[in-house]
Biopython code that builds the backbone (N, CA, C, O; Angstrom):
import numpy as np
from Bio.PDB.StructureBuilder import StructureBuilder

atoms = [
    (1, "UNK", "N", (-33.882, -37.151, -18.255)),
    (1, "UNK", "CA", (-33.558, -37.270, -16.855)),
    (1, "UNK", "C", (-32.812, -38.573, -16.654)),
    (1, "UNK", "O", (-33.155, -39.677, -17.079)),
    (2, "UNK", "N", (-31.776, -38.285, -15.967)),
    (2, "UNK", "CA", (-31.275, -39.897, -15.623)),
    (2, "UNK", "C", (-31.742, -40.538, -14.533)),
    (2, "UNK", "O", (-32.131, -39.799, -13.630)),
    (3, "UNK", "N", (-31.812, -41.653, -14.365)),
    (3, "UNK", "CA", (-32.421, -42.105, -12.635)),
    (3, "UNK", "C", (-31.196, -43.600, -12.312)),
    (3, "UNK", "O", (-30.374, -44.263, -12.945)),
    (4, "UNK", "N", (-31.561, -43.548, -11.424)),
    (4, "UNK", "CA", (-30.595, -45.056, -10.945)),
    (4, "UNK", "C", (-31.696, -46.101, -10.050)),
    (4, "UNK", "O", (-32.342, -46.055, -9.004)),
    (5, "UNK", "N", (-31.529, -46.750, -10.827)),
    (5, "UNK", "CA", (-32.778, -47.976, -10.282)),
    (5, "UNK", "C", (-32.375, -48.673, -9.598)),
    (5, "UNK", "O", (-31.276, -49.213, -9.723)),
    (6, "UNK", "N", (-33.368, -48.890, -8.454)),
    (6, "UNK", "CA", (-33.179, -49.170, -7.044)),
    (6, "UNK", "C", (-33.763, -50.395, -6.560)),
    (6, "UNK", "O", (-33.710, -50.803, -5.400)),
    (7, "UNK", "N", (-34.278, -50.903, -7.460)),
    (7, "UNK", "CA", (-34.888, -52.293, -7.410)),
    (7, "UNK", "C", (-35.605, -52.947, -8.782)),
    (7, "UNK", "O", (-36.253, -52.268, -9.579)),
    (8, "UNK", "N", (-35.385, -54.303, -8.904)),
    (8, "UNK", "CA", (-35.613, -55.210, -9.798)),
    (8, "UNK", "C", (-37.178, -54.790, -10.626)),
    (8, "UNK", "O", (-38.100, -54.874, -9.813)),
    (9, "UNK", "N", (-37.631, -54.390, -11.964)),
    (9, "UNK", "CA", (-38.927, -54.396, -12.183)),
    (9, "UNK", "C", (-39.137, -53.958, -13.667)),
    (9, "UNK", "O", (-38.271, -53.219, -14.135)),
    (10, "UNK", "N", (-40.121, -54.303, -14.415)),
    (10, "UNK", "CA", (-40.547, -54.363, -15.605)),
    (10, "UNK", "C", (-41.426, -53.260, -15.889)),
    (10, "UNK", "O", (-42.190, -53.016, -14.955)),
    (11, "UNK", "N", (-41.538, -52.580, -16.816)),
    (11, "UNK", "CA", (-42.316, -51.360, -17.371)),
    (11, "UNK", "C", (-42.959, -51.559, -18.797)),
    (11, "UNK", "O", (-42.463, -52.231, -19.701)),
    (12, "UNK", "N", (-44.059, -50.915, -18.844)),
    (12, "UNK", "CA", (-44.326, -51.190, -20.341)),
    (12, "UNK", "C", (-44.652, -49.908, -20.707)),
    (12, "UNK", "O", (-45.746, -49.354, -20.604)),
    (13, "UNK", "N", (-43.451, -49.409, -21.214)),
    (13, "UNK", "CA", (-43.825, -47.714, -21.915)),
    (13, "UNK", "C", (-44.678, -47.883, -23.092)),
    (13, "UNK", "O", (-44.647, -48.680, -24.029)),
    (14, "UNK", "N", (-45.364, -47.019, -22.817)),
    (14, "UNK", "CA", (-46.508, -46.667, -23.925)),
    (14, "UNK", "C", (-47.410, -48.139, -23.597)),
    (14, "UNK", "O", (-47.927, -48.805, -24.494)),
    (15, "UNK", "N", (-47.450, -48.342, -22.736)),
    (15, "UNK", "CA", (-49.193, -49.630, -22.682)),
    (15, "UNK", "C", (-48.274, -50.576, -23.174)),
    (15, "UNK", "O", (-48.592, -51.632, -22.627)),
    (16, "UNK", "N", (-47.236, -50.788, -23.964)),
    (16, "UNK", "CA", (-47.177, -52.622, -24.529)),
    (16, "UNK", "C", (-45.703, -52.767, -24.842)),
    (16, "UNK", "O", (-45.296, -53.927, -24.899)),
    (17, "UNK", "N", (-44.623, -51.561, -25.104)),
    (17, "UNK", "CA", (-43.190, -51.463, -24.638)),
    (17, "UNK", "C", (-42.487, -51.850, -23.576)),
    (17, "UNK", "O", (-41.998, -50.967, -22.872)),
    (18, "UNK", "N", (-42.223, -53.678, -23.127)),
    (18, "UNK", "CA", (-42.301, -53.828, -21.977)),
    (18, "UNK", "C", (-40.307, -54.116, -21.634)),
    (18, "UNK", "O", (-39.471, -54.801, -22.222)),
    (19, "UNK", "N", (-40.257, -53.503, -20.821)),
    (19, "UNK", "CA", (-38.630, -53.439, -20.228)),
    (19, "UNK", "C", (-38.166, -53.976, -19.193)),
    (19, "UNK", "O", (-38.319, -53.250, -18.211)),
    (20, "UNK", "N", (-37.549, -55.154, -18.932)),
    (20, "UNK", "CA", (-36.635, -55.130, -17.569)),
    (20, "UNK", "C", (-35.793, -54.163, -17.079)),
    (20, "UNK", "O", (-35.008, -53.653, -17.879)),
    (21, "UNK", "N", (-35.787, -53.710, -15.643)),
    (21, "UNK", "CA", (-35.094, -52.614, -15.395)),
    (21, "UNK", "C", (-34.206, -53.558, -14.104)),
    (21, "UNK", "O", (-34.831, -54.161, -13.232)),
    (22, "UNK", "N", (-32.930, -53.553, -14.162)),
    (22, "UNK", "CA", (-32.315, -54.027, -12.487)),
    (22, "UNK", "C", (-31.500, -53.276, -11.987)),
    (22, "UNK", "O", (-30.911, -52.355, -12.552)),
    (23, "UNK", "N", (-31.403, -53.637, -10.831)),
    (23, "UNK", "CA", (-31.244, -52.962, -9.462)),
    (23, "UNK", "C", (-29.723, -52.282, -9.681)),
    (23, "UNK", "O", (-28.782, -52.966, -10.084)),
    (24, "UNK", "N", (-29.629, -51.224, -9.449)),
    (24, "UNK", "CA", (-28.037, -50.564, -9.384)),
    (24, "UNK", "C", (-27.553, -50.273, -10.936)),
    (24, "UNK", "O", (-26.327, -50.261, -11.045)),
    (25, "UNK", "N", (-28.140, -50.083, -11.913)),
    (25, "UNK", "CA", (-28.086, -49.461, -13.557)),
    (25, "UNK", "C", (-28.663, -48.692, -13.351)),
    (25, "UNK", "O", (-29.539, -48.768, -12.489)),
    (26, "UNK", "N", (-28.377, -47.347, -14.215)),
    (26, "UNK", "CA", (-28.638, -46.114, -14.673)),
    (26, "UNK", "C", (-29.128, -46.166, -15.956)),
    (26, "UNK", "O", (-28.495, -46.758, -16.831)),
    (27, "UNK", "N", (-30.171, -45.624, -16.178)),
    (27, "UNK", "CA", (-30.456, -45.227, -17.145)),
    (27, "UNK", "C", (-31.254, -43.416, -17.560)),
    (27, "UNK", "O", (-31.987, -42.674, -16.907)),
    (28, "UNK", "N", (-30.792, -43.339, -18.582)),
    (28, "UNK", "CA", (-31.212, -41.721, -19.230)),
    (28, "UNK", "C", (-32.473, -41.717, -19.968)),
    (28, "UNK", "O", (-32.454, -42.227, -21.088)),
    (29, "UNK", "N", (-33.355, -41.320, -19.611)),
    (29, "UNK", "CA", (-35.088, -40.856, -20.014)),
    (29, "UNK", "C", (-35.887, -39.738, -20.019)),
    (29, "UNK", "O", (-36.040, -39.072, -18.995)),
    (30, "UNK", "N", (-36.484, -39.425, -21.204)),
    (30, "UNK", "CA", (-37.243, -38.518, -21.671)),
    (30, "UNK", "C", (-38.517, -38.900, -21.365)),
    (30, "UNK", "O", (-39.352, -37.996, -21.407)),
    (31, "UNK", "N", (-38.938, -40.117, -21.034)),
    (31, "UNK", "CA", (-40.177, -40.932, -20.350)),
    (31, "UNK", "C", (-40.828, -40.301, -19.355)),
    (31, "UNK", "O", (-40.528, -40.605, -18.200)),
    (32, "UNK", "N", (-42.070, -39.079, -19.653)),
    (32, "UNK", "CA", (-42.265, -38.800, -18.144)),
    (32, "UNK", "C", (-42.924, -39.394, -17.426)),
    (32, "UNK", "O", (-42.775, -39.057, -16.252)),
    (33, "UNK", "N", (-43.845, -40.413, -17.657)),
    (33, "UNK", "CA", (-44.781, -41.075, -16.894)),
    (33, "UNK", "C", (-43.541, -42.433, -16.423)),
    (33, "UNK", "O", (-43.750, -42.735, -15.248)),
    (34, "UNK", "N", (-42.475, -43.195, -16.979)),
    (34, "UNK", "CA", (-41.080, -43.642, -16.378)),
    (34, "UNK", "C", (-40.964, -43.333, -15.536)),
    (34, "UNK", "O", (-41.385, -44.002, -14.592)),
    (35, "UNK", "N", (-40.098, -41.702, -15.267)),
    (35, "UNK", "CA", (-39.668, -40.885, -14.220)),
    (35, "UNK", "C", (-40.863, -41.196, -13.137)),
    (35, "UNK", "O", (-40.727, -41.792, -12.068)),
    (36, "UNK", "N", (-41.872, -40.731, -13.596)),
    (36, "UNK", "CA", (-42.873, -40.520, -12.176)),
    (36, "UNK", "C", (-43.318, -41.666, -11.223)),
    (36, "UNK", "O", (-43.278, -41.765, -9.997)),
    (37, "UNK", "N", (-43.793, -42.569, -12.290)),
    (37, "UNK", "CA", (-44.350, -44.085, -11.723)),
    (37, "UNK", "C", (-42.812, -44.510, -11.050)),
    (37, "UNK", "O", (-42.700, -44.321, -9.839)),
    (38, "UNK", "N", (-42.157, -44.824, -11.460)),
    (38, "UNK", "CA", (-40.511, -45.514, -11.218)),
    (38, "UNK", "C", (-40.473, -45.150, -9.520)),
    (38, "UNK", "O", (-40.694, -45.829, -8.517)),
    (39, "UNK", "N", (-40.048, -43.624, -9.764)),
    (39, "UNK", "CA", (-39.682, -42.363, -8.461)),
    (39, "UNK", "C", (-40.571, -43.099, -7.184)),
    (39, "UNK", "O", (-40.349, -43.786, -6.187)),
    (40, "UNK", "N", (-42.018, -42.323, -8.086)),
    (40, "UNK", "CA", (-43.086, -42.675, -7.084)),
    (40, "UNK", "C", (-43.253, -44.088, -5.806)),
    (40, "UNK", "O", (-43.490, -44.054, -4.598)),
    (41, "UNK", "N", (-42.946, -45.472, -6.962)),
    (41, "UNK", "CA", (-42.612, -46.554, -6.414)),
    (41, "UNK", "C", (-41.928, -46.742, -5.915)),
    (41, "UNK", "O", (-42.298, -47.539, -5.053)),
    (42, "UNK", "N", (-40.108, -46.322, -5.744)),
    (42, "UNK", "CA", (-39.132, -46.557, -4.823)),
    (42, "UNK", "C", (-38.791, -47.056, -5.686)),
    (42, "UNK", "O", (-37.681, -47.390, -5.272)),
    (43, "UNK", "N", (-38.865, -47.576, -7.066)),
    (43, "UNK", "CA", (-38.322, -48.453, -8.144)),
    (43, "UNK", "C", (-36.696, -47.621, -8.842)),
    (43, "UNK", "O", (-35.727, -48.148, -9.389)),
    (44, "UNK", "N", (-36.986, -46.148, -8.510)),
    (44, "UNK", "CA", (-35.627, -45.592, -8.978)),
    (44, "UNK", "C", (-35.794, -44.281, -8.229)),
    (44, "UNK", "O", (-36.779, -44.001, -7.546)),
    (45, "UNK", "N", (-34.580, -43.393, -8.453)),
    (45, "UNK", "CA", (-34.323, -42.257, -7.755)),
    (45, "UNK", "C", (-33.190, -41.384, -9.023)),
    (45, "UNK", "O", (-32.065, -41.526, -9.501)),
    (46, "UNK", "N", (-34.428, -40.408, -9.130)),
    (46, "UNK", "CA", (-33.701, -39.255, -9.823)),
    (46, "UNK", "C", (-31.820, -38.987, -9.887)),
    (46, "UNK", "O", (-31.408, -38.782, -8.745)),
    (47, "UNK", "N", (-31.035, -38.965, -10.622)),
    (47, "UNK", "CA", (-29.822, -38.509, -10.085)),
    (47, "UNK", "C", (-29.525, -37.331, -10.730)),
    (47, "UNK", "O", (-29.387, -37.275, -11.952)),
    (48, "UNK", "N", (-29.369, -35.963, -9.664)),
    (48, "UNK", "CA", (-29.437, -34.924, -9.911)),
    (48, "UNK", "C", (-27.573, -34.845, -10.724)),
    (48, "UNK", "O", (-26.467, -35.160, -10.285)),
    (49, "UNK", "N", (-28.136, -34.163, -12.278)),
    (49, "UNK", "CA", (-27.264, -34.041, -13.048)),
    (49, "UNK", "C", (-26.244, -32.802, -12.690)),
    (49, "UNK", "O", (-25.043, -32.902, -12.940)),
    (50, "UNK", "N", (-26.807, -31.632, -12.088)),
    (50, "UNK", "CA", (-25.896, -30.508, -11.271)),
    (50, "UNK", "C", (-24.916, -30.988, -10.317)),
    (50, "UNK", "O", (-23.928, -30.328, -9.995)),
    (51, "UNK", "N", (-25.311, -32.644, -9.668)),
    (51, "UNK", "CA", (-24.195, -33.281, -9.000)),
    (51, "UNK", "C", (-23.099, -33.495, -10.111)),
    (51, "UNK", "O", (-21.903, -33.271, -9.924)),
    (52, "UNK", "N", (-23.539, -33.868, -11.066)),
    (52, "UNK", "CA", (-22.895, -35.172, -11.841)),
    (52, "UNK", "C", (-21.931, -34.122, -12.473)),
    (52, "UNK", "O", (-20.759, -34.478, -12.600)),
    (53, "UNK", "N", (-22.241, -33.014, -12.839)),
    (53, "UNK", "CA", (-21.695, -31.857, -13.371)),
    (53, "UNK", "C", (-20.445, -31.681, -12.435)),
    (53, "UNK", "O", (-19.327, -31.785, -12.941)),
    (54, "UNK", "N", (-20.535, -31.509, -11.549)),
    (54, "UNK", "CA", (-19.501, -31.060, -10.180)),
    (54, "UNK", "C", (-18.677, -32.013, -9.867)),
    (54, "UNK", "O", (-17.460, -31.932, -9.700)),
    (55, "UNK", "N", (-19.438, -33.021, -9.781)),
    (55, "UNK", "CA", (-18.210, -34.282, -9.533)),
    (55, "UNK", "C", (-17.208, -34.480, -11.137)),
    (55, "UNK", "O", (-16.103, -35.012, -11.235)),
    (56, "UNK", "N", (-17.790, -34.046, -11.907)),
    (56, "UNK", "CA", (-16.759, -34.713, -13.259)),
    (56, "UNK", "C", (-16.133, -33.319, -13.370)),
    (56, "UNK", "O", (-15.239, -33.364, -14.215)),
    (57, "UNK", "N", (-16.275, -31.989, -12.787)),
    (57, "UNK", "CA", (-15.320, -30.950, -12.469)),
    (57, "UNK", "C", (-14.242, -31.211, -11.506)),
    (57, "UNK", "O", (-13.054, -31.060, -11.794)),
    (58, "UNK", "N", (-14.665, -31.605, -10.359)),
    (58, "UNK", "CA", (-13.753, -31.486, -9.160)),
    (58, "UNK", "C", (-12.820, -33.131, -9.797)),
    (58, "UNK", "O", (-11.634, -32.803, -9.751)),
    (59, "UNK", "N", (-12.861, -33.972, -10.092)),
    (59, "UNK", "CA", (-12.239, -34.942, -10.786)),
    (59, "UNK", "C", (-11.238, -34.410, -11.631)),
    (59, "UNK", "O", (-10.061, -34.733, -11.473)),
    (60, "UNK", "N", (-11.636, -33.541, -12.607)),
    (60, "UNK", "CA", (-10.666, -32.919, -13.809)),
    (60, "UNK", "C", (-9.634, -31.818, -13.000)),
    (60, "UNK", "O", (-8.941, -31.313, -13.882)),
    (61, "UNK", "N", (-9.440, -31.524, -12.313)),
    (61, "UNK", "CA", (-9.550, -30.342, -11.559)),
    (61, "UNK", "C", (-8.614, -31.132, -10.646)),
    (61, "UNK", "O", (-7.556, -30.539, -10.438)),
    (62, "UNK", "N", (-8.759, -32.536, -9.940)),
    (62, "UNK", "CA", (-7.504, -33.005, -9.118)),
    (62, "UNK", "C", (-6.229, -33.047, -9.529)),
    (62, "UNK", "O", (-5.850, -33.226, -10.686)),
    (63, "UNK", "N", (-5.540, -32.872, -8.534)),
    (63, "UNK", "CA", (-4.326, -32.818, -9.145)),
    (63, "UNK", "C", (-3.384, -33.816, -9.320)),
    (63, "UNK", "O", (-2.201, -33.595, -9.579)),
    (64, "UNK", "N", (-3.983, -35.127, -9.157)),
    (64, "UNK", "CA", (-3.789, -36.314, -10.011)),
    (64, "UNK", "C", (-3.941, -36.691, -11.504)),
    (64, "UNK", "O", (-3.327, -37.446, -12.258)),
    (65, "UNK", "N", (-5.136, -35.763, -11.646)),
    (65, "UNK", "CA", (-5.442, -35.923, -13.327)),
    (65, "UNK", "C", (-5.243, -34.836, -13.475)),
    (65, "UNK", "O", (-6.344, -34.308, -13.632)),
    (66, "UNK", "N", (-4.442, -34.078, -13.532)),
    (66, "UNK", "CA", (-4.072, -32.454, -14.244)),
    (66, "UNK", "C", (-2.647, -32.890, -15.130)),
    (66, "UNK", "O", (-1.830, -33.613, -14.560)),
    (67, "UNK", "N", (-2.389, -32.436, -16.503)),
    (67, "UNK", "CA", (-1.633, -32.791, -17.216)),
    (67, "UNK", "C", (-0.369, -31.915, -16.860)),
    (67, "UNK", "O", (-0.486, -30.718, -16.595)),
    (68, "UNK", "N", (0.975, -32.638, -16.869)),
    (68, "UNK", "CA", (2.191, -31.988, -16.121)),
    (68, "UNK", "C", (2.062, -30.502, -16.980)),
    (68, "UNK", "O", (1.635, -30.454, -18.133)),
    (69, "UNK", "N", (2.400, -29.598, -16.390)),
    (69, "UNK", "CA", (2.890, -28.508, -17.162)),
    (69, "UNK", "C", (1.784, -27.330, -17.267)),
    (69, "UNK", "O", (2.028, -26.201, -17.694)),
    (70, "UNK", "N", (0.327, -27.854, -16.732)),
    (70, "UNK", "CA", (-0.725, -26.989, -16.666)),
    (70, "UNK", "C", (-0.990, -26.100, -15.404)),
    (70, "UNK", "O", (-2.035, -25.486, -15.189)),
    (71, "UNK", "N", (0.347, -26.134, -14.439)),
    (71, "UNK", "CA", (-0.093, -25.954, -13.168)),
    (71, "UNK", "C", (0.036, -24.399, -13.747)),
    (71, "UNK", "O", (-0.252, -23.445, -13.024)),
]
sb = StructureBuilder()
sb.init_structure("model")
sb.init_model(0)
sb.init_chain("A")
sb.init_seg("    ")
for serial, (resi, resn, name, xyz) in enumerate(atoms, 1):
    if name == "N":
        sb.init_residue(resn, " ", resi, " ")
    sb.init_atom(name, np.array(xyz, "f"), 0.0, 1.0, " ", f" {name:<3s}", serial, name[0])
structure = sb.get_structure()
């Protein structure tokens, strides 16, 4: 899952794995107790990848970045 962290804070995955996390970085995790505690706290917010999918379509897809000759 990716999330985008929403405020300054430290984690210790697995009991003693301890991480700085700051404010406005993304990061990608298989961590589910991460995801939940993080979410739960306001510390990060899920970023739904079906967006992320659509936006890097409709991007490829402008017709600014379309390569001459593909129209």
């Amino acid at each position: 899952m990716k999330l985008k962290i929403t405020k300054d804070f430290p984690f210790a995955h697995n009991g003693y794995d301890v991480r700085q996390y700051t404010a406005g970085s993304e990061v990608e995790t298989d961590d589910a107790e991460f995801v939940a505690v993080s979410t739960r706290e306001g510390w990060a917010e899920a970023i739904d990848q079906a967006d992320d999918k659509a936006e890097k379509k409709a991007k490829k897809a402008a017709p600014e970045n379309k390569a001459k000759g593909s129209e």
